[in-house]
C-alpha angles and dihedrals in degrees: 000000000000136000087244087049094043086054087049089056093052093049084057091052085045096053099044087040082072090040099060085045091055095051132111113179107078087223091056091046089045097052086045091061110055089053082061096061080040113063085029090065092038090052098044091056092040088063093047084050080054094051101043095043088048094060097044087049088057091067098050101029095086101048093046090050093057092058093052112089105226131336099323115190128201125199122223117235113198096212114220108172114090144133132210137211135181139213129172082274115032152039110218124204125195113204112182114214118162105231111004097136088074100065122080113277082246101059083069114074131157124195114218134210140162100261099017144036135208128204118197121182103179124199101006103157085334092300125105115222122217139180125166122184107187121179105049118205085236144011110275124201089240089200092063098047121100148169138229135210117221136159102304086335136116120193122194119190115204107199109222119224085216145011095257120133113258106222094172130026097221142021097242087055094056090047083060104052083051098054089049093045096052087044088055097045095056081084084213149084120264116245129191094258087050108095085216087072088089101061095091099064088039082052087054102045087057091049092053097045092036130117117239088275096055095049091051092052089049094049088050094045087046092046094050102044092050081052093062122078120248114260118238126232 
């Protein structure tokens, strides 16, 4: 992960950080935070990743840089299709990259923790390819987690710590089917003195802050409550 993503990230604690002060409804407080602690503790091993990347790098940059003829430049992709799968064992991800086969074993790479995964594909046409997912559903055995190459495909097996069903990817995806089932269950509509008003802006800041996952959960939620038809007092 890089130093610009992990101040993303702490933009993102800021930010929830006023948000749980802002709240009213103890569920919402409550589920805010969690994604605190959360993104404390992500942050916080993100930067010892950093650290510790950064000092392996030291020892094979040199020697890279010599073999490439000027100054090269590659630009970073942040990678955003994907699909996902689940058995007893695994959870399986399904990153599409055209061409990717073509490129040396080594140049894929995924970082593994207990509650977030990184792919890398490096070099790939003079462009890096990233896509981070944080805030796993579940707690994965990050040793026992792995990735395989295949023709302009990526797969990414998650080892499970346990043989529970997956409903969501990632925490921040299952807050937010919570927040839109108790919203539809009011069975009425929100007015200013209602504490639920401010979901919505709590909804958008997740969106915003959000992985691809997360981003895809929050469109269909929005497409499927602007479908219903609005209930009547």
């Amino acid at each position: 992960m890089s130093r610009e993503a992990i101040e993303n990230l702490s933009l993102d604690l800021e930010e929830m950080r006023k948000l749980a002060g802002s709240a009213q409804r103890n569920r919402v407080q409550q589920m805010l935070a969690i994604d605190i602690r959360k993104l404390e503790t992500d942050i916080q091993r993100q930067r010892d990743l950093l650290a510790a990347q950064a000092s392996s790098e030291q020892t094979i940059a040199r020697p890279v840089q010599t073999s490439v003829p000027g100054d090269v430049r590659r630009y970073q992709v942040e990678l955003k299709e994907y699909a996902w799968d689940q058995s007893d064992k695994f959870i399986k991800i399904f990153v599409t990259v055209n061409g990717v086969q073509q490129v040396p074993e080594d140049n894929v790479n995924v970082e593994f923790t207990e509650n977030s995964f990184q792919l890398v594909i490096s070099d790939l046409n003079n462009k890096d390819y990233i896509f981070v997912v944080n805030n796993l559903l579940n707690s994965i055995d990050a040793e026992k987690s792995y990735r395989r190459v295949k023709s302009d495909m990526v797969a990414i097996y998650l080892a499970k710590q346990g043989p529970a069903k997956w409903a969501h990817l990632t925490l921040t995806a299952k807050r937010l089917q919570d927040l839109k089932d108790e919203r539809l269950s009011d069975g009425k509509k929100t007015t200013p003195d209602d504490p639920s008003a401010g979901l919505m802006n709590i909804m958008q800041q997740l969106y915003d802050s959000g992985d691809p996952e997360t981003k895809r959960m929050f469109n269909k939620a929005w497409h499927e409550s602007r479908s219903k038809p609005t209930l009547e007092q």
